[in-house]
C-alpha positions, 0 to 999 in steps of 0.5 A: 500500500501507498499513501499519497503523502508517500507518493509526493514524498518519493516524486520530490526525494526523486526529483522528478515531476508529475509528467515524468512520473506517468511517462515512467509507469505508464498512467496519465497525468491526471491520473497521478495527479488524482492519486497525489490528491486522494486522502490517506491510501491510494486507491486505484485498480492493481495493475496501475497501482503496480506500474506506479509502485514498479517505476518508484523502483527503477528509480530507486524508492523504496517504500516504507510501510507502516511500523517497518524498518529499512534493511536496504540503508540510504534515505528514506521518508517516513511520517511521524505519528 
């Protein structure tokens, strides 16, 4: 699962922007754009969920979930409870 705080989090942490980002996984704009504006978990179909959570990772983001630790070393983005 990924927030949408996570997803603004990991676009800024990587540097690119909202175009960039639906180039790389394959949705439009307005829809990572939707999912950016959502509250709390992004909801969404699998495979678009997928395509997003697969392009974070070729670009090198880890996900966080919550309560879970990073074995992998380097930075991350986690928010306080």
């Amino acid at each position: 699962m990924i927030t949408a705080a996570q997803l603004r989090a990991a676009r800024a942490l990587a540097g690119i922007d909202q175009r960039d980002l639906a180039e790389r996984c394959g949705l439009s704009v307005p829809t990572i754009q939707r999912m950016e504006a959502s509250e709390g978990v992004i909801r969404g179909n699998v495979d678009s969920l997928m395509k997003l959570i697969g392009a974070l990772d070729s670009i090198g983001i880890v996900l966080i979930g919550d309560g879970a630790t990073s074995s992998e070393g380097g930075r991350g983005v986690r928010m306080k409870k």
